[in-house]
N, CA, C, O and CB atoms as a CASP TS submission, in Angstrom:
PFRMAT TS
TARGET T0000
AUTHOR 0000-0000-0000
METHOD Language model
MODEL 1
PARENT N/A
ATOM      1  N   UNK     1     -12.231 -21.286  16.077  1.00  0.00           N
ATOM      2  CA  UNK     1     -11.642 -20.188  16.817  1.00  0.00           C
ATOM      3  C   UNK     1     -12.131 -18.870  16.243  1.00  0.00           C
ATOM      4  O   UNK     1     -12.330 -18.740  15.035  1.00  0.00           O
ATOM      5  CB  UNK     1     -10.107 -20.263  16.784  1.00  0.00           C
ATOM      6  N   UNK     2     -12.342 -17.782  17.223  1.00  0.00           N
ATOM      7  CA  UNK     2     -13.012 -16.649  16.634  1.00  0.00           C
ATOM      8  C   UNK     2     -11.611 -15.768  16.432  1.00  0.00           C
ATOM      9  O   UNK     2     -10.597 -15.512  17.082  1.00  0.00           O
ATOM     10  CB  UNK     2     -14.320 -15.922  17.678  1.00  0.00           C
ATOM     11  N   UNK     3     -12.113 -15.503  15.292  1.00  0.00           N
ATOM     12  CA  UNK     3     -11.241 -14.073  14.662  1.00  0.00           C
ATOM     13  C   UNK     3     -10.610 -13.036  15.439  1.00  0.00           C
ATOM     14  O   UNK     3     -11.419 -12.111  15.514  1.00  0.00           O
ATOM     15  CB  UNK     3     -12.117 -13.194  13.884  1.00  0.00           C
ATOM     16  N   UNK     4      -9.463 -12.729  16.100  1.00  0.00           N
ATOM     17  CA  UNK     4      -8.751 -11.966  17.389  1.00  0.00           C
ATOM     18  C   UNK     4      -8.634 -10.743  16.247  1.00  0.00           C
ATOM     19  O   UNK     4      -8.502 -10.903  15.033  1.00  0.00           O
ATOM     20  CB  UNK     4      -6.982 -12.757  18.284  1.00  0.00           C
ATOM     21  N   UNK     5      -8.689  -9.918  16.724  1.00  0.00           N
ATOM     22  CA  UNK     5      -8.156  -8.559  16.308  1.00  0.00           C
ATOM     23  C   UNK     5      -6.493  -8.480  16.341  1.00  0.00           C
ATOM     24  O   UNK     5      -5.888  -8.981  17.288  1.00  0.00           O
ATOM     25  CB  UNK     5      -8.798  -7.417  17.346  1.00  0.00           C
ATOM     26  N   UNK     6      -5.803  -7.833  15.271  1.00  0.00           N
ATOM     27  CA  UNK     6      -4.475  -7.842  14.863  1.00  0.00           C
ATOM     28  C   UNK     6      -3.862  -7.754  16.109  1.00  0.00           C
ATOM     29  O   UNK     6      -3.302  -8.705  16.655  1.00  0.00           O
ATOM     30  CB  UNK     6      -4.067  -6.785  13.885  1.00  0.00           C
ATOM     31  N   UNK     7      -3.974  -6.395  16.666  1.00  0.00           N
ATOM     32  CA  UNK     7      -3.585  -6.161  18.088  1.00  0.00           C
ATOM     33  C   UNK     7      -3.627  -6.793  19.167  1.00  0.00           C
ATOM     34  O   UNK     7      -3.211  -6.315  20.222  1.00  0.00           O
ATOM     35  CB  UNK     7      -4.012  -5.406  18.451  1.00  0.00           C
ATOM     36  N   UNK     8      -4.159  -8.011  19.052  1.00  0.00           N
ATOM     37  CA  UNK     8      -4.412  -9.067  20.319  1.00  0.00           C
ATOM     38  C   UNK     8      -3.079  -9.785  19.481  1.00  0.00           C
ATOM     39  O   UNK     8      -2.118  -9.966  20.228  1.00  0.00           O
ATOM     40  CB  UNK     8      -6.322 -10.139  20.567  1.00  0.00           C
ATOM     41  N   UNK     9      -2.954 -10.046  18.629  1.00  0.00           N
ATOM     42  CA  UNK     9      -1.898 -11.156  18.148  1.00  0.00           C
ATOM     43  C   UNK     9      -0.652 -10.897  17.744  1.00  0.00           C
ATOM     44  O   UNK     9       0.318 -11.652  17.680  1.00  0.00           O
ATOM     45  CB  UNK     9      -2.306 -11.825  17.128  1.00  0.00           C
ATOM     46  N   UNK    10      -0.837  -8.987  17.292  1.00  0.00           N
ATOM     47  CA  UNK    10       0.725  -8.957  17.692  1.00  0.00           C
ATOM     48  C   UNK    10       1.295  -8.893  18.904  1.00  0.00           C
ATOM     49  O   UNK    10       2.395  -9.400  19.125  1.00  0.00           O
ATOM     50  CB  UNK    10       1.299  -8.004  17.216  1.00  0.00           C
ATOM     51  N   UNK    11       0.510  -8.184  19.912  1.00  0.00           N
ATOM     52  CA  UNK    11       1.048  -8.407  21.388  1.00  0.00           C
ATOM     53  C   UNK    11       1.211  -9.748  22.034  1.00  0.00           C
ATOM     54  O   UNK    11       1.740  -9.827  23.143  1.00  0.00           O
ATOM     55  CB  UNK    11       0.197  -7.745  22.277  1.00  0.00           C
ATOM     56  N   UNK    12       0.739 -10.905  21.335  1.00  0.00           N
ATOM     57  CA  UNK    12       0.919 -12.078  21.920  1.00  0.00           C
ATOM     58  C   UNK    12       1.667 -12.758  21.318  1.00  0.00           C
ATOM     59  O   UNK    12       1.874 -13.822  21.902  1.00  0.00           O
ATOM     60  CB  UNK    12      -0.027 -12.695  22.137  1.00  0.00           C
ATOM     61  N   UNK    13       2.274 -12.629  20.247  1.00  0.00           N
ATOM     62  CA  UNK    13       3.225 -12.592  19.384  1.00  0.00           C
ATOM     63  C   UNK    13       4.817 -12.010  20.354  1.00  0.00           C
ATOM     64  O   UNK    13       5.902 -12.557  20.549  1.00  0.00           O
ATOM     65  CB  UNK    13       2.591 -11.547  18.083  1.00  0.00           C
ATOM     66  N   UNK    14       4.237 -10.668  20.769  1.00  0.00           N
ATOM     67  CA  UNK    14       5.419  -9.875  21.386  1.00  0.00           C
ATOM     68  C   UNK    14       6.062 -10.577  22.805  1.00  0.00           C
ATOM     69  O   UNK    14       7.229 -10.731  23.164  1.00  0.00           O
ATOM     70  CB  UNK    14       4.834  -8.298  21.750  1.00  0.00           C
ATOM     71  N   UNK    15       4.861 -10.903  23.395  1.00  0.00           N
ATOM     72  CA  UNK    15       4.980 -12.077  24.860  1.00  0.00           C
ATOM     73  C   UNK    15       5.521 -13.346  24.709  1.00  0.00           C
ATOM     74  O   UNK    15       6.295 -13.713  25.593  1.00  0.00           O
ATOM     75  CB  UNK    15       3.570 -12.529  25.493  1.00  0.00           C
ATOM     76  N   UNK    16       5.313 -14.012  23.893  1.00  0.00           N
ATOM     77  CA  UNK    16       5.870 -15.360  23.150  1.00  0.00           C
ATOM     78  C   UNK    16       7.461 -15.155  22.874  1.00  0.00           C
ATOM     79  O   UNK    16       8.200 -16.058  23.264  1.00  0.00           O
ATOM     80  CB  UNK    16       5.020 -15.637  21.560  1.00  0.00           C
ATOM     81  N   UNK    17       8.035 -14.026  22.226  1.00  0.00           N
ATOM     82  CA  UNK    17       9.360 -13.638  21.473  1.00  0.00           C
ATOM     83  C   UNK    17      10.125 -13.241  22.816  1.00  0.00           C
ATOM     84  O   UNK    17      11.344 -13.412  22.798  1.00  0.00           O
ATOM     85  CB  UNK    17       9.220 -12.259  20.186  1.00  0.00           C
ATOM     86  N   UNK    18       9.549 -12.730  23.980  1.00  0.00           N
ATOM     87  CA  UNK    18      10.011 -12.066  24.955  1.00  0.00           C
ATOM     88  C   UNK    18       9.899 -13.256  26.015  1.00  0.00           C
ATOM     89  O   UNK    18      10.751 -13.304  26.902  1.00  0.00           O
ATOM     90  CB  UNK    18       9.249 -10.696  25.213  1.00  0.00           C
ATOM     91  N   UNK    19       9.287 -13.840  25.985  1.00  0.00           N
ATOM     92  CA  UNK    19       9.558 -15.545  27.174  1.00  0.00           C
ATOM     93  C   UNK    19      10.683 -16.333  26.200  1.00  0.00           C
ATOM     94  O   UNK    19      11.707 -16.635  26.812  1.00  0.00           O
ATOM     95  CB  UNK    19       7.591 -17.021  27.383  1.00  0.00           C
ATOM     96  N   UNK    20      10.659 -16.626  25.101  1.00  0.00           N
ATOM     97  CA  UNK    20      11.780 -17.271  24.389  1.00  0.00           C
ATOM     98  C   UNK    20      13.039 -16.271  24.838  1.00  0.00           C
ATOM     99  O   UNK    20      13.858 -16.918  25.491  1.00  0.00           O
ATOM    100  CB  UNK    20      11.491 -17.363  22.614  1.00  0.00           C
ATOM    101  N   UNK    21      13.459 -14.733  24.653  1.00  0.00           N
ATOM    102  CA  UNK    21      14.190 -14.373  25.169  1.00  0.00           C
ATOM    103  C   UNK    21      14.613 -14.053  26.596  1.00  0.00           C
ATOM    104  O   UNK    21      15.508 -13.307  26.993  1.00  0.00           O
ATOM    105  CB  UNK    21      14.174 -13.860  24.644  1.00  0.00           C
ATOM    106  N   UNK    22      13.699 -14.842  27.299  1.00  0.00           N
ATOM    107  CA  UNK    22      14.030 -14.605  28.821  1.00  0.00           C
ATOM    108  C   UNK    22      14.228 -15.913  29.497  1.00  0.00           C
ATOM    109  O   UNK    22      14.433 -16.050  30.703  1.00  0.00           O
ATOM    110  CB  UNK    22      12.859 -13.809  29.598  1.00  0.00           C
ATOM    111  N   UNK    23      14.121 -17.196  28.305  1.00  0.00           N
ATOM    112  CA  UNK    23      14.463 -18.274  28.812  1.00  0.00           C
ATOM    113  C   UNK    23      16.332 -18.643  28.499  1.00  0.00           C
ATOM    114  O   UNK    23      17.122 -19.353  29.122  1.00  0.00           O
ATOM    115  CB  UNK    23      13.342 -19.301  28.169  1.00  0.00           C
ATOM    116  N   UNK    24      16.496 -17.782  27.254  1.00  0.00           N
ATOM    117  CA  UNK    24      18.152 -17.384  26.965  1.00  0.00           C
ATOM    118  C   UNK    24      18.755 -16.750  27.922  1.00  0.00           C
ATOM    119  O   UNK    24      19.981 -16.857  27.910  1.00  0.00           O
ATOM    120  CB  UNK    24      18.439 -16.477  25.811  1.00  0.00           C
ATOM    121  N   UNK    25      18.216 -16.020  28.884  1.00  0.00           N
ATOM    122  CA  UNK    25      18.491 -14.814  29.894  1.00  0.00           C
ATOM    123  C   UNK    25      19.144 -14.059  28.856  1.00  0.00           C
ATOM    124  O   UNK    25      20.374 -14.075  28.804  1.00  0.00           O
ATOM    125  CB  UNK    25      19.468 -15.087  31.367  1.00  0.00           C
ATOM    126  N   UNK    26      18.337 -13.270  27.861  1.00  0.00           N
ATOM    127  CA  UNK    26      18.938 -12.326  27.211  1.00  0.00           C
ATOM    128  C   UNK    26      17.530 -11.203  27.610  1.00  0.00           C
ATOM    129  O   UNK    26      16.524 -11.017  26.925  1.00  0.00           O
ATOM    130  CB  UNK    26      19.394 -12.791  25.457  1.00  0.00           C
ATOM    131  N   UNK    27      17.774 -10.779  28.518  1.00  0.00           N
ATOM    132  CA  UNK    27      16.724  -9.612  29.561  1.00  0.00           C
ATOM    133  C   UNK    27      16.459  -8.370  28.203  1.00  0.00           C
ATOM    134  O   UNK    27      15.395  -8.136  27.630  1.00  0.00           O
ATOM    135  CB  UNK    27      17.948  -8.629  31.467  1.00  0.00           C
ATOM    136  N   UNK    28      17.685  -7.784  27.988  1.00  0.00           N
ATOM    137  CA  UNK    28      17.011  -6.408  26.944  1.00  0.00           C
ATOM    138  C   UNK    28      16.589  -7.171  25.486  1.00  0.00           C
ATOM    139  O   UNK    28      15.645  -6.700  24.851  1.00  0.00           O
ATOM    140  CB  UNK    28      18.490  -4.899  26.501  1.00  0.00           C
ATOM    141  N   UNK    29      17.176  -8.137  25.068  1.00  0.00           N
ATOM    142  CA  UNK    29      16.331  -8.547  23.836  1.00  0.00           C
ATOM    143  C   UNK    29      14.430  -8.550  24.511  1.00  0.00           C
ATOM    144  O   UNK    29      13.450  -8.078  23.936  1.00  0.00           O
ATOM    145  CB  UNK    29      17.042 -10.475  23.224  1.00  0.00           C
ATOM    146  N   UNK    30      14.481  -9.203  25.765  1.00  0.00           N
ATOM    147  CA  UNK    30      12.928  -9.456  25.993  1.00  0.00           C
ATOM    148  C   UNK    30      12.360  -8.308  26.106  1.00  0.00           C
ATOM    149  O   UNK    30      11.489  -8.257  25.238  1.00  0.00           O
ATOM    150  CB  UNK    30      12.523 -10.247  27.182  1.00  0.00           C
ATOM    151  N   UNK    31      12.383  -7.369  26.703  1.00  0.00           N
ATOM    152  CA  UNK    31      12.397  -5.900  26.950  1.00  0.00           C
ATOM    153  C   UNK    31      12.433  -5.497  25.717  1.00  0.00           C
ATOM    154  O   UNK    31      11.272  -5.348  25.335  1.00  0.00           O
ATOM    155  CB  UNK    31      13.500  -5.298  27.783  1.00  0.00           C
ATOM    156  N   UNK    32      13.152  -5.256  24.935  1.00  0.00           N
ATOM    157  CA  UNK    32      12.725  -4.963  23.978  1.00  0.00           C
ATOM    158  C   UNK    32      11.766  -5.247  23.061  1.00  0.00           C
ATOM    159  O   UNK    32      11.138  -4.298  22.592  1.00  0.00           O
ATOM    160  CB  UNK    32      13.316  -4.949  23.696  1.00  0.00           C
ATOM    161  N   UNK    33      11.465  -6.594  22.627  1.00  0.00           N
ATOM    162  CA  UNK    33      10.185  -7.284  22.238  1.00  0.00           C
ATOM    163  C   UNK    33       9.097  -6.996  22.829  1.00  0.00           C
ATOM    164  O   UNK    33       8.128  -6.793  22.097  1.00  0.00           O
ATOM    165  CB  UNK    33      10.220  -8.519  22.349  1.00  0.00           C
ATOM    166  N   UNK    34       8.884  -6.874  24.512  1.00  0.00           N
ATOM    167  CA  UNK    34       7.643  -5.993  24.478  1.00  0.00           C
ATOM    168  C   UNK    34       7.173  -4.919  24.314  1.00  0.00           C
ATOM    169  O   UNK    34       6.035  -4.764  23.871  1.00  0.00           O
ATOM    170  CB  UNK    34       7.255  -5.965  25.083  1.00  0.00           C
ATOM    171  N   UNK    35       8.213  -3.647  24.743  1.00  0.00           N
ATOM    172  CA  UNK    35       8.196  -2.323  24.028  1.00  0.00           C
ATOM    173  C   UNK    35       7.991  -2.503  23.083  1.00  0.00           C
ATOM    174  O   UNK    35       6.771  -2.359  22.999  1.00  0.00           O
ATOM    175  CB  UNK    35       9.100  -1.551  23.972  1.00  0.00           C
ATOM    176  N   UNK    36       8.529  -2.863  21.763  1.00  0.00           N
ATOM    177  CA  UNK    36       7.727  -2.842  20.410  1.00  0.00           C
ATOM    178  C   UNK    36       6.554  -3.759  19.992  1.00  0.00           C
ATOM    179  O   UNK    36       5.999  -3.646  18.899  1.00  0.00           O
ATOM    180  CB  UNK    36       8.634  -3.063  19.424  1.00  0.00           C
ATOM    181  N   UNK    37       6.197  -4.711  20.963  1.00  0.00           N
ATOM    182  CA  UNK    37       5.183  -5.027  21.047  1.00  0.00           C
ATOM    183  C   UNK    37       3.978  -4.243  21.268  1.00  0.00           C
ATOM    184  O   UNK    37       3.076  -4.097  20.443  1.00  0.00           O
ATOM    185  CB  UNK    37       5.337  -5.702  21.662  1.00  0.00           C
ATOM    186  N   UNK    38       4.034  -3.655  22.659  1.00  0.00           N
ATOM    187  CA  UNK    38       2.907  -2.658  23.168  1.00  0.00           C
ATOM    188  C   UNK    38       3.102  -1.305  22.294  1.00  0.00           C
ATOM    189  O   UNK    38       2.300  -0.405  22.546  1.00  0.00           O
ATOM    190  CB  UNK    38       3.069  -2.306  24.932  1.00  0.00           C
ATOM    191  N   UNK    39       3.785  -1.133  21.594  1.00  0.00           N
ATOM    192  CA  UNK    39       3.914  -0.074  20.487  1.00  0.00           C
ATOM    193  C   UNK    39       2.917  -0.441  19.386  1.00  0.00           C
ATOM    194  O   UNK    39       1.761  -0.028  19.297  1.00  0.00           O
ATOM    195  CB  UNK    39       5.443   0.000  19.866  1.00  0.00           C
ATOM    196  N   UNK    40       3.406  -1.093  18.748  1.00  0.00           N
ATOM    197  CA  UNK    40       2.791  -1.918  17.408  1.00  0.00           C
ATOM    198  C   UNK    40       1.068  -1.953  17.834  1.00  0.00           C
ATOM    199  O   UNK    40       0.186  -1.397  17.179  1.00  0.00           O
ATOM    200  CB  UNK    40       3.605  -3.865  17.232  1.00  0.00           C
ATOM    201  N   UNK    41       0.852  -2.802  19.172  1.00  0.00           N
ATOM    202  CA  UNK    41      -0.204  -3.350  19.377  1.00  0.00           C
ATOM    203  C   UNK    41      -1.116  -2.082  19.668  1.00  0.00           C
ATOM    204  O   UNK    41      -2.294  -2.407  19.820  1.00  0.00           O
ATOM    205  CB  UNK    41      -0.066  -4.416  20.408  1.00  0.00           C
ATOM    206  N   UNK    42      -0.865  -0.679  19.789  1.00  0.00           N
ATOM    207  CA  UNK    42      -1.080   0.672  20.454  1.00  0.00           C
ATOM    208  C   UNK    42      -1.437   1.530  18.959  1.00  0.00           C
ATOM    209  O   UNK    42      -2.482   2.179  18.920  1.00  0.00           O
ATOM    210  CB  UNK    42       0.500   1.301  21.466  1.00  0.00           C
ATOM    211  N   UNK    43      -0.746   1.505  18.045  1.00  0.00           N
ATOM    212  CA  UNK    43      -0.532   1.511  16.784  1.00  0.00           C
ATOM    213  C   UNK    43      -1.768   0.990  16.087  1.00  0.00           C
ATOM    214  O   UNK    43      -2.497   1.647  15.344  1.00  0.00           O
ATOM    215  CB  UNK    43       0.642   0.801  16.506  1.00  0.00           C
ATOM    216  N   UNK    44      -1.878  -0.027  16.359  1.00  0.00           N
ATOM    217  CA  UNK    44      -3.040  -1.173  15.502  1.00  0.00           C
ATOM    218  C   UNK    44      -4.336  -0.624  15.961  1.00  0.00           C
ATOM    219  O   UNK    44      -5.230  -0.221  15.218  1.00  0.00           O
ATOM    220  CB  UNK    44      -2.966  -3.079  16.004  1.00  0.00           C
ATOM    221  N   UNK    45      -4.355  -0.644  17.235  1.00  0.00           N
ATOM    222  CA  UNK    45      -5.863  -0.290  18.129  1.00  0.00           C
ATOM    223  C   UNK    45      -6.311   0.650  17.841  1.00  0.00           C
ATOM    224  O   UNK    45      -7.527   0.789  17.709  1.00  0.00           O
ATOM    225  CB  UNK    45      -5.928  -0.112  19.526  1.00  0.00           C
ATOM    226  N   UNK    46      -5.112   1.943  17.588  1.00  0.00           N
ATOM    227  CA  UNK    46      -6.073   3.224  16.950  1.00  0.00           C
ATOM    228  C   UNK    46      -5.962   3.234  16.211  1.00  0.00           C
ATOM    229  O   UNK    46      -6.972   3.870  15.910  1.00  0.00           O
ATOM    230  CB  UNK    46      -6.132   4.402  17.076  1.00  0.00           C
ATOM    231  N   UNK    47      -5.270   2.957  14.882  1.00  0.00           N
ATOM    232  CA  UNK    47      -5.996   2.481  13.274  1.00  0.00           C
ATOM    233  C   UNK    47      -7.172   2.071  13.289  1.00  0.00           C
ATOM    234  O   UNK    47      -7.944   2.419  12.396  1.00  0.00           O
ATOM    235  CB  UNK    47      -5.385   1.325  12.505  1.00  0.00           C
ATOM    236  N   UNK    48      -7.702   0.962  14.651  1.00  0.00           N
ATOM    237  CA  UNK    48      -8.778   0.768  14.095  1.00  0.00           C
ATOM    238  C   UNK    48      -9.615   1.389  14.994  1.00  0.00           C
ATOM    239  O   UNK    48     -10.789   1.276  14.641  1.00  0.00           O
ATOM    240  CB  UNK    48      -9.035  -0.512  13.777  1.00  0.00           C
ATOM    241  N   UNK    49      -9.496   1.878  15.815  1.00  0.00           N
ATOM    242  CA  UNK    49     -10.850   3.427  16.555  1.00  0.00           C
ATOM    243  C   UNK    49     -10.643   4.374  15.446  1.00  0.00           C
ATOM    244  O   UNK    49     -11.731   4.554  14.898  1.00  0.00           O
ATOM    245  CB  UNK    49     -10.321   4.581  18.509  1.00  0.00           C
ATOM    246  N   UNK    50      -9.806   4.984  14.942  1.00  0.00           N
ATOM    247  CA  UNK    50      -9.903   6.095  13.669  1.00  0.00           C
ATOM    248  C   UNK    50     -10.507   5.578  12.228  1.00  0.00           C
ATOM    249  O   UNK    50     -10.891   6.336  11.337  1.00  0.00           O
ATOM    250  CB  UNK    50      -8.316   6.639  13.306  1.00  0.00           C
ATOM    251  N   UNK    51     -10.515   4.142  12.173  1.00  0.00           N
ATOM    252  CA  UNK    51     -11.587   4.012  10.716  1.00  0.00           C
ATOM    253  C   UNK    51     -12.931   3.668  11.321  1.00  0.00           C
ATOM    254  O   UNK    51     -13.733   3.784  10.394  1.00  0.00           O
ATOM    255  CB  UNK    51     -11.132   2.606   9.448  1.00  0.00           C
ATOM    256  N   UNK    52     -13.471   3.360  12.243  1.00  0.00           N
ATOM    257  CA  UNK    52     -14.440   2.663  12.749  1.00  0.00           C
ATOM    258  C   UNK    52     -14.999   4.465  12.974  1.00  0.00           C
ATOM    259  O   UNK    52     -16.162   4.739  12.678  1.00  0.00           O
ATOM    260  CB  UNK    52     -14.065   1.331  14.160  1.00  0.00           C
ATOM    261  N   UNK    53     -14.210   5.387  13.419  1.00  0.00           N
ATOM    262  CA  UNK    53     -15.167   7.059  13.645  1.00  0.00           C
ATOM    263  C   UNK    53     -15.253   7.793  12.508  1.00  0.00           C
ATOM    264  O   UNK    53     -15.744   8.921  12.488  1.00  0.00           O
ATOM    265  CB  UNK    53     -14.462   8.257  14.713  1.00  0.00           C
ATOM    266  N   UNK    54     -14.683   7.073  11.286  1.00  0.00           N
ATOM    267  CA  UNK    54     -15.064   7.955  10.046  1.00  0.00           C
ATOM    268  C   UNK    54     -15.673   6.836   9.264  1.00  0.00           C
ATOM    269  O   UNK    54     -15.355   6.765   8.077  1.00  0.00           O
ATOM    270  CB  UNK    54     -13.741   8.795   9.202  1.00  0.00           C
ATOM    271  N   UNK    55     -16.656   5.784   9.844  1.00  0.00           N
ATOM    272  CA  UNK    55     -17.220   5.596   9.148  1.00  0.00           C
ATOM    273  C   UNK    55     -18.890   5.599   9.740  1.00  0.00           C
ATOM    274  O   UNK    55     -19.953   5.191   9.272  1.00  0.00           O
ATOM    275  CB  UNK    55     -16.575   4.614   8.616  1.00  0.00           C
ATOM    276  N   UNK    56     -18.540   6.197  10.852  1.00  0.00           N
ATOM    277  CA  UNK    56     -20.257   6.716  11.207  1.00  0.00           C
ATOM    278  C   UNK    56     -20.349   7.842  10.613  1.00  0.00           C
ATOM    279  O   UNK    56     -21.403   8.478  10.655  1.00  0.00           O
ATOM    280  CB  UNK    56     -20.770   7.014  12.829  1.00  0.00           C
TER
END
């Protein structure tokens, strides 16, 4: 398996936590797990566009 970038795996991480909470029908726990999912995963992506432009 090839090496995913952090941000691919916490957001799929976040989708996984948020179908487990939507099979409870607990709706804002899932909702919430993806908001801080697509946060985190938003977070990660430009950490890594901002070291990848200071190192050209």
């Amino acid at each position: 398996m090839e090496n995913l970038p952090k941000y691919y795996t916490t957001l799929f991480n976040a989708v996984s936590e948020a179908i487990d909470a939507l099979d409870a029908s607990n709706f804002s726990a899932a909702r919430a797990y993806l908001v801080q999912g697509q946060q985190k995963a938003e977070d990660e992506y430009i950490s890594i566009c901002e070291e990848s432009c200071r190192l050209q």
